[in-house]
C-alpha positions as CSV (number, residue, x, y, z in Angstrom):
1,X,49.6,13.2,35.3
2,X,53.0,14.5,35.1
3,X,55.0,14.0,32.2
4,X,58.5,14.2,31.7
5,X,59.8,17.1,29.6
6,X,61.2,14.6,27.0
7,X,57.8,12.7,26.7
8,X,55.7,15.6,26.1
9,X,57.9,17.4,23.9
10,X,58.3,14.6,21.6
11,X,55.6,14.8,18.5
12,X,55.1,10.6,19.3
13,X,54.9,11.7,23.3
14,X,51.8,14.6,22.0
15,X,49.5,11.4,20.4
16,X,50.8,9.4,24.0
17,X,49.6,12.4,25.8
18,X,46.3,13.5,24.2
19,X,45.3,9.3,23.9
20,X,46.6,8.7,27.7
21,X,44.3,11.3,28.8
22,X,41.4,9.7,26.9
23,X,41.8,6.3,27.8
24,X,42.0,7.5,31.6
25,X,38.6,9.8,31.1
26,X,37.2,6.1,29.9
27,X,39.0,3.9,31.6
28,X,40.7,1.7,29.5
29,X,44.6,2.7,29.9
30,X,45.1,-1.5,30.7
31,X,43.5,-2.3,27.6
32,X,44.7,0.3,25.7
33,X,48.4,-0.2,26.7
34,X,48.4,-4.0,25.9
35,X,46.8,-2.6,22.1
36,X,50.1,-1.0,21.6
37,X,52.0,-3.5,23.2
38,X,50.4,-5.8,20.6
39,X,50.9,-3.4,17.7
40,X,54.8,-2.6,18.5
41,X,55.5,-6.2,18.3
42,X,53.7,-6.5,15.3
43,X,55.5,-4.0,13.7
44,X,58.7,-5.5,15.0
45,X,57.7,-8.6,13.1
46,X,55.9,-8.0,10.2
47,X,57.6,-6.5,7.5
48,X,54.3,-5.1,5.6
49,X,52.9,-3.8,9.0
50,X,56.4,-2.0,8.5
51,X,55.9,-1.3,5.2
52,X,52.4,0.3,5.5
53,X,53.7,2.9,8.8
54,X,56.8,4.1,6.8
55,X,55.5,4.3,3.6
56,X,55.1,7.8,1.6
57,X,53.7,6.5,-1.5
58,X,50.4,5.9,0.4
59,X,47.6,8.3,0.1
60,X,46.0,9.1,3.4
61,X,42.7,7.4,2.3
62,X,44.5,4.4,1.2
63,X,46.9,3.7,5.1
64,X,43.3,4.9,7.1
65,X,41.3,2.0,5.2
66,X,45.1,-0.2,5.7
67,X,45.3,0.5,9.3
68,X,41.7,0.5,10.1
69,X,41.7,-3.0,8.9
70,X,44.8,-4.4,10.7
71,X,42.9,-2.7,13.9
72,X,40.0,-5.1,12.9
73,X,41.9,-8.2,12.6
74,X,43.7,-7.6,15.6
75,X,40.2,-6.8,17.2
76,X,42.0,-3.5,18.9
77,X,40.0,-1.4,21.1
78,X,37.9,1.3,19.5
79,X,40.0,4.0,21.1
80,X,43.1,2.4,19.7
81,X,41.4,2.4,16.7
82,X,40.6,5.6,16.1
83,X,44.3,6.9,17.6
84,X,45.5,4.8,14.6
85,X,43.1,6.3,12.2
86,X,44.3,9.9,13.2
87,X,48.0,9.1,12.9
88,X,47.3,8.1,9.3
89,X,45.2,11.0,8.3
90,X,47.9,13.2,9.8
91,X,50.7,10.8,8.0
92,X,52.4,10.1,11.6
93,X,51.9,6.2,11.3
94,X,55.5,6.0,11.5
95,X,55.3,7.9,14.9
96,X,53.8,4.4,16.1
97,X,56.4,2.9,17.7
98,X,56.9,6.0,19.9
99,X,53.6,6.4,20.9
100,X,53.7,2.7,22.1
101,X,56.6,3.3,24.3
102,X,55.7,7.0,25.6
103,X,51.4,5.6,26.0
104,X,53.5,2.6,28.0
105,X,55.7,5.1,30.7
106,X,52.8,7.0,30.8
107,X,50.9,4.2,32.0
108,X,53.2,2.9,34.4
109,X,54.1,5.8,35.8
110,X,50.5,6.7,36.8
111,X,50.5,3.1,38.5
112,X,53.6,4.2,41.0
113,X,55.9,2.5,38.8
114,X,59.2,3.1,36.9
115,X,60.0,2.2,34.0
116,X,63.3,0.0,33.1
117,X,65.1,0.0,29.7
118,X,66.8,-3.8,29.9
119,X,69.2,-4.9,27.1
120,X,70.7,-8.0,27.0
121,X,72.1,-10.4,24.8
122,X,69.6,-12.9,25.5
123,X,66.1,-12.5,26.2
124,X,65.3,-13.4,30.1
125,X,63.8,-16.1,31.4
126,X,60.5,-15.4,33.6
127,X,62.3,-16.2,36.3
128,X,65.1,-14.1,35.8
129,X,63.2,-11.2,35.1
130,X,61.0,-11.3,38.4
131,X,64.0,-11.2,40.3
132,X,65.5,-8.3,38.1
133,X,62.8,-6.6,39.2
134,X,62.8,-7.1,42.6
135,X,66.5,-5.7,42.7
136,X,66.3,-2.8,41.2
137,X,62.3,-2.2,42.9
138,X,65.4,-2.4,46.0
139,X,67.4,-0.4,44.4
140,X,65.1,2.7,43.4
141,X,62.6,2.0,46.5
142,X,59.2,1.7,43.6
143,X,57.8,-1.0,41.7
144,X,59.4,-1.9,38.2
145,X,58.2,-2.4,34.5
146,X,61.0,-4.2,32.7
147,X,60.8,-3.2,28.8
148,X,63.4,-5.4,27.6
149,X,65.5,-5.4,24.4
150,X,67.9,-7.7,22.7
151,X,71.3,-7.1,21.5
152,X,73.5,-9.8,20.4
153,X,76.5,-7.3,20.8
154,X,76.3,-7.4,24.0
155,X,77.8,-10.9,23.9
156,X,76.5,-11.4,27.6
157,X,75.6,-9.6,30.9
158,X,73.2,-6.2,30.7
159,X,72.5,-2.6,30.5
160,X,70.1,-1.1,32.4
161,X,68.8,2.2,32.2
162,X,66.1,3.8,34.8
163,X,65.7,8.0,34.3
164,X,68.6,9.0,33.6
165,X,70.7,6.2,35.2
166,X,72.8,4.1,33.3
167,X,73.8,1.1,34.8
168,X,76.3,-0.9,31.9
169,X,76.8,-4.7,33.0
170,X,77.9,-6.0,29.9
171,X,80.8,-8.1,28.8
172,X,81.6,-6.0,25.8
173,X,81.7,-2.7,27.9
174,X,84.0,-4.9,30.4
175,X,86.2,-6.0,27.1
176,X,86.6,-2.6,25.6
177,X,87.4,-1.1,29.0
178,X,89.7,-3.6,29.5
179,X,91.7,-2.9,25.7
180,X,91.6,0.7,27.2
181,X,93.6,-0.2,30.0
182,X,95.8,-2.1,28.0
183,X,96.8,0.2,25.5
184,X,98.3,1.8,28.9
């Protein structure tokens, strides 16, 4: 498995790496990569989850017996688990976020797909994300994961970014290059 220079090199790509290669040896990079999935949203929405990740006051005993717990109640996969206890014993909780997102390219890059970072002002619709993807699977000739994003700044339209690629849809883009032109 082939990772990109930025992935690997990244301390939250090395735990993505080493527990990628696991879950593949055991086969449970599905299960494993909804796990994270579950856990980045959690932390998205739960300010103690939060709390507990980013916290310094926290021995390591004390966010291993924290984290191990929320891994219970969530009824996480033993592997997932364990990755979770490791990043506390080596105080890299806050590195979960990253390891979600880097565990998540991996993954879809080993299915023959490619990943694409969507922002828009408002989330999607089912709809209108099955046939974003089928444009840009047109456009870059490989199936497409969507990761998707909101930002009200936007005010309407999209970004979308594949690799390197940028592709910047969005009304305030369009606005500001508009005042550019403008100003003369």
């Amino acid at each position: 498995m082939g990772n990109s220079g930025g992935i690997s090199a990244s301390l939250g790509g090395r735990y993505a790496a080493a527990l990628f290669a696991l879950a593949s040896e055991q086969k449970k990079v599905p299960g494993v990569e909804t796990d994270l999935s579950k856990l980045k949203t959690a932390l998205a929405e739960s300010a103690d989850l939060k709390a507990l990740t980013t916290s310094p006051i926290l021995s390591r005993a004390d966010a291993k017996r924290a984290i191990a717990a929320v891994a219970k109640s969530m009824k996480l996969d033993a592997l997932t688990a364990n990755t979770l206890g490791v990043l506390a014993h080596n105080r890299r909780l806050d590195q979960l976020s990253a390891v979600a997102n880097a565990f998540a390219i991996m993954a879809a890059t080993s299915r023959g797909e490619v990943t694409a970072e969507v922002t828009t002002a408002r989330a999607l619709t089912p709809s209108q994300n099955k046939a974003l993807a089928a444009q840009l699977k047109a456009r870059v000739g490989s199936d497409v994961a969507i990761n998707a994003k909101i930002d009200p700044a936007l005010l309407g339209g999209m970004t979308v970014q594949i690799g390197s690629q940028v592709i910047d849809n969005s009304i305030k883009t369009r606005l500001y290059s508009l005042a550019n032109v403008m100003k003369g």
